[in-house]
Each structure stands twice: as structure tokens, then as C-alpha cells.
C-alpha positions as a printed Julia matrix, in Angstrom:
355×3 Matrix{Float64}:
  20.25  54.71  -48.72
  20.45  57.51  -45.85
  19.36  56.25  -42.23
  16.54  58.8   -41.15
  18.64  58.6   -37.49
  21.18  58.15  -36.44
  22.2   55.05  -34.36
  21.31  56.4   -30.94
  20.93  54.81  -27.51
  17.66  53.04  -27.1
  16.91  53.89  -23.79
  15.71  57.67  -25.41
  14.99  58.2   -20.95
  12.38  55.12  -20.85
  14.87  52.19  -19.95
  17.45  53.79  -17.79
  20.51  51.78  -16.65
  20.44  49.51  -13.73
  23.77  49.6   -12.14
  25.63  46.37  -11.48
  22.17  44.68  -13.17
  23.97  41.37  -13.59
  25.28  40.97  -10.55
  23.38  38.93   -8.82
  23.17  36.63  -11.93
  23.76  33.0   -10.53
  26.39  30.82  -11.32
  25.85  27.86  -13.13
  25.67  24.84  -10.6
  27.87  21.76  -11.08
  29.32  22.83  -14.72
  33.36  24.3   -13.5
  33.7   25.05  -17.25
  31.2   27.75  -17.19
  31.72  29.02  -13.55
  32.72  32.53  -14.66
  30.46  34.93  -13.07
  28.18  36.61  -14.96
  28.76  40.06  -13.99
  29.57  42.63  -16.16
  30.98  46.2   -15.61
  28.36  48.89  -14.87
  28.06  50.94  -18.29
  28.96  48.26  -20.81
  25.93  48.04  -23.67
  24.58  44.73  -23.43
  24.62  44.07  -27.23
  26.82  46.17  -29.21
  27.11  45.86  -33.22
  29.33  48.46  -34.78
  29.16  48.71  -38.61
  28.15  44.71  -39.05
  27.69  43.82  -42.99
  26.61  40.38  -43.59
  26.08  38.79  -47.28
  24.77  35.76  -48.7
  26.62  35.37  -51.76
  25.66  38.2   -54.01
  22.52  39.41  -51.75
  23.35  41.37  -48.68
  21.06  40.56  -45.6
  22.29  43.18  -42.88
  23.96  46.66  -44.64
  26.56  48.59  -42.07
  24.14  48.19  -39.12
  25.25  50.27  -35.57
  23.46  49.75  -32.86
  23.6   49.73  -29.16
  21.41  48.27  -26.12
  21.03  48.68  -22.57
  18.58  47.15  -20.3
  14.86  47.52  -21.03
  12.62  46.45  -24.16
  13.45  47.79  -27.73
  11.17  45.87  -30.95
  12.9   44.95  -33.74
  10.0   45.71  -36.34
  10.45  45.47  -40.22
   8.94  43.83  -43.62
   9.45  39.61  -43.82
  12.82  39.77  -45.64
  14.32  43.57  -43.9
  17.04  41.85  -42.12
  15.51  41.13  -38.77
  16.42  37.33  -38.36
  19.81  37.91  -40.13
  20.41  40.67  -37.1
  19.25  38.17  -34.41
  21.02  35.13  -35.49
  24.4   37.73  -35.5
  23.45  38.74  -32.29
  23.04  35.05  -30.74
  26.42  34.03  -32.47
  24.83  31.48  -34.9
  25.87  33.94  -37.76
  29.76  36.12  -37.84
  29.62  39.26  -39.63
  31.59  39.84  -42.82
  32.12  43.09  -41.69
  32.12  44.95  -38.44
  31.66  43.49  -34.67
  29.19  42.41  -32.88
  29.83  42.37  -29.06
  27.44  40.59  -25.96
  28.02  42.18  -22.36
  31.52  43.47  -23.79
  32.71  40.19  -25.34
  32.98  38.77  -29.1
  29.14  37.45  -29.73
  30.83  33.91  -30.74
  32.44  33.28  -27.67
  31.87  30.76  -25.26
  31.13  33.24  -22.92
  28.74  35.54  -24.53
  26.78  32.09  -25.05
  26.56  32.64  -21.08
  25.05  36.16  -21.07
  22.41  35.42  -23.88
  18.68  33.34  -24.37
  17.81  33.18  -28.0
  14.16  32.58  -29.1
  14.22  32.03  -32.75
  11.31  31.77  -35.24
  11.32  29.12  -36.52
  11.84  25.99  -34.06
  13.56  22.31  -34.56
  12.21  19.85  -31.57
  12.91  16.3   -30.73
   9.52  15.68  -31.15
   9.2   12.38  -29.13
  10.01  14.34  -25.91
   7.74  15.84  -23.84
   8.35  19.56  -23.24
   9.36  19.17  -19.74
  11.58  16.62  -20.59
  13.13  18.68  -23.89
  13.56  22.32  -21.2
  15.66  19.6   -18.61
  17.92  18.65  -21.03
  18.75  22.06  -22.93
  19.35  22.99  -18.59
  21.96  20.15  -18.06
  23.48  21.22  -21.91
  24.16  24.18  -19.8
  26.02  22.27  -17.66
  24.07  22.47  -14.57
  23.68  19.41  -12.33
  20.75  17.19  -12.55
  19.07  18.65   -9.22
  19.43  22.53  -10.28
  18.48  21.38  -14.08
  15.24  20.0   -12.65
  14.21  23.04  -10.21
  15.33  26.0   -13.28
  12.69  23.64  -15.09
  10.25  23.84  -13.31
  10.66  27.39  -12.38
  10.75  28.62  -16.47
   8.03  26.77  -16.78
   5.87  28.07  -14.69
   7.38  31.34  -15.69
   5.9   30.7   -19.38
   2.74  29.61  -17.85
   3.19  25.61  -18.97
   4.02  24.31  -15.84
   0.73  21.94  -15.92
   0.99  20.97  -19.55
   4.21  20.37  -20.29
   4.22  16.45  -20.0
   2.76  15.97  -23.69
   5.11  15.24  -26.79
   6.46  18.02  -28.53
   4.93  16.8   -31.41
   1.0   17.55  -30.48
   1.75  20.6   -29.47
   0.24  24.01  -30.42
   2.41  26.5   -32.01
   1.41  29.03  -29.47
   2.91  25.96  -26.73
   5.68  25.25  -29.04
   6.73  29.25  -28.68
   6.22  28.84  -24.95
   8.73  26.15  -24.69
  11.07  28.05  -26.75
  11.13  30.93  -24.38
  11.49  28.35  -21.58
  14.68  26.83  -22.98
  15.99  30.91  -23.33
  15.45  31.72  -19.75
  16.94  28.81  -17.91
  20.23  30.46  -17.09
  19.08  33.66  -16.25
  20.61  35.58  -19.04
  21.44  38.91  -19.38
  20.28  39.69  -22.75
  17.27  38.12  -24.44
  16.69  37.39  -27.97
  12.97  36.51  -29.11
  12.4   36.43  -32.91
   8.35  36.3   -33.13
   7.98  35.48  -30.09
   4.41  35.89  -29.95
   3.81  34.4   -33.13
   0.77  31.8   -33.1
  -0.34  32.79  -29.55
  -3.65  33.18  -28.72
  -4.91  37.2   -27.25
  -4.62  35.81  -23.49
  -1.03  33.78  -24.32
   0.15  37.69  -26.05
  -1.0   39.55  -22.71
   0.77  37.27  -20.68
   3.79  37.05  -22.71
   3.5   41.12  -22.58
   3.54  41.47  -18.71
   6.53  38.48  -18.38
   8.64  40.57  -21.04
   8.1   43.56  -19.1
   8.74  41.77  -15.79
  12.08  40.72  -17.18
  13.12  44.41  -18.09
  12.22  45.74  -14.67
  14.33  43.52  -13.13
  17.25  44.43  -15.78
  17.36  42.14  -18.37
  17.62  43.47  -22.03
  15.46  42.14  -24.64
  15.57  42.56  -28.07
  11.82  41.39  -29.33
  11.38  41.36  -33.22
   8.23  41.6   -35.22
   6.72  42.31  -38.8
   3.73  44.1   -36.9
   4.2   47.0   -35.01
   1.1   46.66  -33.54
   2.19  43.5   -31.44
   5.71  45.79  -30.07
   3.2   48.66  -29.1
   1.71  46.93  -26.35
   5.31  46.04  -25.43
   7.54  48.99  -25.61
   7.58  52.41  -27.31
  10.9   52.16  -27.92
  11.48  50.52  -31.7
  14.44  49.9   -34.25
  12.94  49.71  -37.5
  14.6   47.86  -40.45
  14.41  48.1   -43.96
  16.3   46.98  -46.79
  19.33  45.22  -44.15
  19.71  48.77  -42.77
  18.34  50.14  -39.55
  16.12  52.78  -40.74
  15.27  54.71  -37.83
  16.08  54.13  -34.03
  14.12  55.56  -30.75
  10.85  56.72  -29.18
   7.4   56.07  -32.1
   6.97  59.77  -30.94
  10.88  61.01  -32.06
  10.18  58.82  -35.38
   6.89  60.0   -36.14
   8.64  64.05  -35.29
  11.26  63.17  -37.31
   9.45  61.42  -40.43
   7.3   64.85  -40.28
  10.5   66.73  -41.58
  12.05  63.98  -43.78
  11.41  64.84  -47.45
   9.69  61.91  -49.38
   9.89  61.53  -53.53
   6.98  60.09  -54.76
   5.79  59.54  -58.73
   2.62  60.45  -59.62
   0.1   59.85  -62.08
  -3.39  59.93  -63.08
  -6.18  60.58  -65.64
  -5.67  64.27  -65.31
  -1.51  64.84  -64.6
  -1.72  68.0   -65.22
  -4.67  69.67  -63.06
  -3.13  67.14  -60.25
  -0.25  68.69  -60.3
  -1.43  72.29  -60.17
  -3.42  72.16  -57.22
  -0.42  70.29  -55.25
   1.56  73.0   -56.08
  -0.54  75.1   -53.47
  -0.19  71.72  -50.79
   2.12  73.67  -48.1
   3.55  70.14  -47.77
   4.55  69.74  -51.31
   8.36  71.36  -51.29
   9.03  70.5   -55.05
   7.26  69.17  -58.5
   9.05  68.11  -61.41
   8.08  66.06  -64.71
  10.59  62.99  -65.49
  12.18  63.75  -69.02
  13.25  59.98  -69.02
   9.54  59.15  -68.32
   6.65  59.48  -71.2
   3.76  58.58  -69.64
   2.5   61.81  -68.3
   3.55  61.04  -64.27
   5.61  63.36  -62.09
   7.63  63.54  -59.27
   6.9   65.62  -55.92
   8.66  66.07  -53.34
   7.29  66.66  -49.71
   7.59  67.11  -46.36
   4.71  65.68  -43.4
   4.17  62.77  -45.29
   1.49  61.92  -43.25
  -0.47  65.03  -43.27
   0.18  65.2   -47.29
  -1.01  61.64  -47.89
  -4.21  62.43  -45.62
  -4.73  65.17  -47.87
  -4.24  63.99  -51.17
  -6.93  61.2   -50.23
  -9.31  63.56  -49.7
  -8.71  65.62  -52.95
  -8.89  61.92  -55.24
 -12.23  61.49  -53.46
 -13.28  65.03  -54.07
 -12.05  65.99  -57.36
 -12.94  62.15  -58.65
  -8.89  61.56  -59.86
  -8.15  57.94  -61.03
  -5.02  57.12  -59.75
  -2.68  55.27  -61.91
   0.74  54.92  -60.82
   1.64  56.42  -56.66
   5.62  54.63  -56.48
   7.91  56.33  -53.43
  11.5   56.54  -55.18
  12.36  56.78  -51.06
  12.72  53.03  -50.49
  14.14  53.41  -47.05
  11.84  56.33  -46.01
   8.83  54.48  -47.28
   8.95  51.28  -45.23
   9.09  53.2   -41.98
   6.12  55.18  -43.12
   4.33  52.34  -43.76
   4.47  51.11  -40.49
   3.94  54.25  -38.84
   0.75  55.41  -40.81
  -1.02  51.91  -39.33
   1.22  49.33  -39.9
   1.07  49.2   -43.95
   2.61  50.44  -46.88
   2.07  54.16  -47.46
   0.67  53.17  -51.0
């Protein structure tokens, strides 16, 4: 299954790279086993994966995946089941590839000190319930290894970061999901990491919770962190970035700008089957679609479909939807042999499968 592009830098001239961004990264108070500063060298990718294959038995979750990010925002954006979480838990160091490397701020993801350089967010979330979630945020700070006086005030400053400074002395367990995914991100940011993971993070947050998260994420990239912020709906990494990696199948489909995509898918051919009540008068006024680039019947196939070929997907599909409504065709069988090509489409013609 061919990428549509190739593995590029994500900052595509909309996150440039902040010099010496980590720098000023604090040490973490009281804890001598994690005193190593937390600067890296100026031009080192953040999170680096270089031909990472991961399998779960016989299924494969994340196919010969390169990709490389600097500071800034990219979405991770793809179908429940493309890869996404598989790529974020390899990224945090929960997961080793089979194949390939995965590197944080220069250094083997599993190591101690990546650990340092990252916040992970994940989806789903596993809480000691009884605690209250100022309580739970304290104790992931001194896990960190910082003293009980700087564990307290990164507390309370995350907190109020995440906007549940006031109502974070309830038990985890009454909580809202949209409070729950509050105290997640809490936990992420306490030691000022470089490199952010946030699986869903807006998941289960109300409109006002989503534009708040929206201006802290982008808050975060100004001042150089890199965040990696995955999603099934592109809608929700719109708001937050234009600059998207979109999965499908355990493969990184297509990497950059929506606007480079969207130029890009334009000139990508697309297979599709066909078929309807009337194959054949279908297929003769396609063949005068300028989009449509090649029309063949399927020998192996006795149902009447065929397969076209075309380029502009968008435009074509736009105009074939017209002609149905027009010329009163019914439909029968629309299947993209493109598996790869089609789930970026889907998402870029509104978010939905092309068909």
C-alpha cells in the first residue's frame, strides 16, 4: 500500500524551530536520580520513528511508519483501529517496536531518560478512584521524584493550567469524563516536558472545556513544546493545527499542510468499482468526465460493474452526484479498490468515508 507522501518534516514553514527550546527546562527538585538536565541539542527532532513495525501476533498494528517532529502541533487523525494508539503508546515507551526505532529528544523511547522529556495523555484512563484529583496529580509529581514542597506547588500550578484548580478536591470516582481528561493532562505536564503525547484528549469535553483545551495546546507550542494530539475527527485537530499525519491501515498515509494533502489527493489516481441499474450508459457518459483517466470491465467479475480510474477525486465524486440525481441512476455497488487513498479522502471530503 503506497504512502501518498512521503515522510516529510511537519513543520511544512508553520512550526519553525525554537533554538535551544529545552533549555530552560527545570530540573527535577530533590530526585538526584533524575537530575540530568533536560536540554537537548538545537536541531535534534523531538520524536523520531524510523521504519517502526509493530505486530500483535498475526495482525500488524503500525506498518514501516517514518516520521519526524519538531516543536509545534501536528494531529494524529485516522479511523478507530488505523494505528493511532499503537503509534502513541510506541512513542511514550509503553510499547518497543518489532522493527525499526523510535527515538525521544535523541534517545531510545524506553529509556529512563526519554521518560524525562515526555507527558503522555492516553485514552483510555486507570484512576485510584478513592483519591481526590489533587491528591492523585501530587503523587504522580513526587513519582517523579520531586520533593514534597515542589510536588505540591507543580500541582497546583497544572492545575490551574487545566482549569481544575477549584474542583479538584472530589474523588476521582464522581468525576466527569471531560474532568477525568483534565486530570490526565495535569499528571502529563507536571515536569515540564518536552514532547507531549495526548491520545483524545478532548474526548468527552464539553464546547467551552475544547476551546480552552485549544488555546492551552497552542500556548504550549508557542513556548516550544511539541505535541503530538490524536483524533478520529478531523474536525476537532482543525481548530488546533493545520498541520496533520493521517493514518490508515498502520501506515501513515499522508503527512503535512490539509492544503499540500488536499493538492496532492487532487493528482493521486483513485480505482473505484462501479455499478448500477444501467452499467452501461454510466459508463459512457464518464468516459467524457475529464477526471475519469481510465474505464475497464472486470473479466473476473459477472455482475455488470466496472472499474474507473480517476484523478480530482473530489471534483469527480461532486460530479457523479449530480449526474445519479439527474439521470435518476440506482446505485448498486461504489467500493474504492484504493484502501489507503480512500481513508484520507474520507476525511478530507468532511470527515467521512468517500462512499
Amino acid at each position: 500500500m503506497p504512502d501518498l507522501l512521503e515522510p516529510a518534516d511537519p513543520r511544512g514553514g508553520h512550526h519553525p524551530l525554537i533554538e535551544n527550546a529545552f533549555a530552560q527546562t527545570p530540573r527535577l527538585a530533590g530526585a538526584s536520580r533524575v537530575e540530568e538536565s533536560l536540554s537537548t541539542v538545537a536541531g535534534t527532532a523531538v520524536l523520531l520513528f524510523e521504519r517502526v513495525s509493530k505486530w500483535y501476533g498475526p495482525v500488524i498494528g503500525v506498518n514501516q511508519v517514518t516520521l519526524e517532529l519538531r516543536p509545534g502541533i501536528t494531529g494524529l487523525v485516522g479511523h478507530n483501529g488505523c494505528g493511532k494508539s499503537t503509534l502513541m503508546r510506541l512513542a511514550a515507551g509503553q510499547l518497543r517496536p518489532d522493527l525499526g526505532r523510535v527515538a525521544v529528544c535523541g534517545v531510545d523511547c524506553a529509556s529512563a531518560r526519554a521518560k524525562m522529556h515526555l507527558g503522555f495523555c492516553p485514552d483510555n484512563d486507570t484512576f485510584y478512584e478513592e483519591m481526590s484529583g489533587r491528591r492523585f496529580v501530587e503523587t504522580m509529581a513526587r513519582l517523579c521524584g520531586f520533593d514534597r514542597h515542589e510536588a505540591r506547588r507543580r500541582t497546583e500550578k497544572t492545575l490551574e493550567q487545566v482549569g481544575m484548580g477549584r474542583r479538584a478536591d472530589r474523588p476521582l470516582a464522581g468525576y466527569s469524563k471531560g474532568m477525568r481528561q483534565r486530570i490526565k493532562l495535569a499528571q502529563a505536564l507536571l515536569h515540564d516536558p518536552a514532547l507531549l503525547l495526548l491520545d483524545e484528549p478532548m474526548s468527552g469535553i464539553d464546547p467551552i472545556g475544547r476551546r480552552e483545551s485549544v488555546q492551552l495546546f497552542q500556548d504550549l507550542a508557542r513556548l516550544g513544546k511539541c505535541l503530538l494530539v490524536s483524533s478520529h475527527e478531523l474536525e476537532d485537530l482543525e481548530k488546533l493545527t493545520d498541520h496533520v499525519a493521517i493514518m490508515a491501515a498502520g501506515r501513515i498515509a499522508a503527512v503535512g499542510t490539509l492544503t499540500q494533502i488536499r493538492s496532492l489527493l487532487d493528482q493521486h489516481p483513485l480505482t473505484i468499482r462501479l455499478g448500477c441499474d444501467r452499467n452501461r450508459e454510466l459508463a459512457r457518459i464518464l468516459l467524457d468526465f475529464e477526471e475519469v483517466v481510465g474505464l475497464d470491465r472486470d473479466e473476473g467479475v459477472d455482475d455488470g460493474s466496472f472499474v474507473v480510474r480517476v484523478r480530482n477525486s473530489q471534483r469527480f465524486f461532486q460530479k457523479l452526484a449530480a449526474l445519479v440525481l439527474e439521470e435518476h441512476f440506482e446505485i448498486r455497488q461504489m467500493t474504492p479498490l484504493d484502501e489507503s487513498t480512500h481513508d484520507v479522502l474520507g476525511y478530507l471530503l468532511g470527515g467521512r468515508k468517500a462512499v
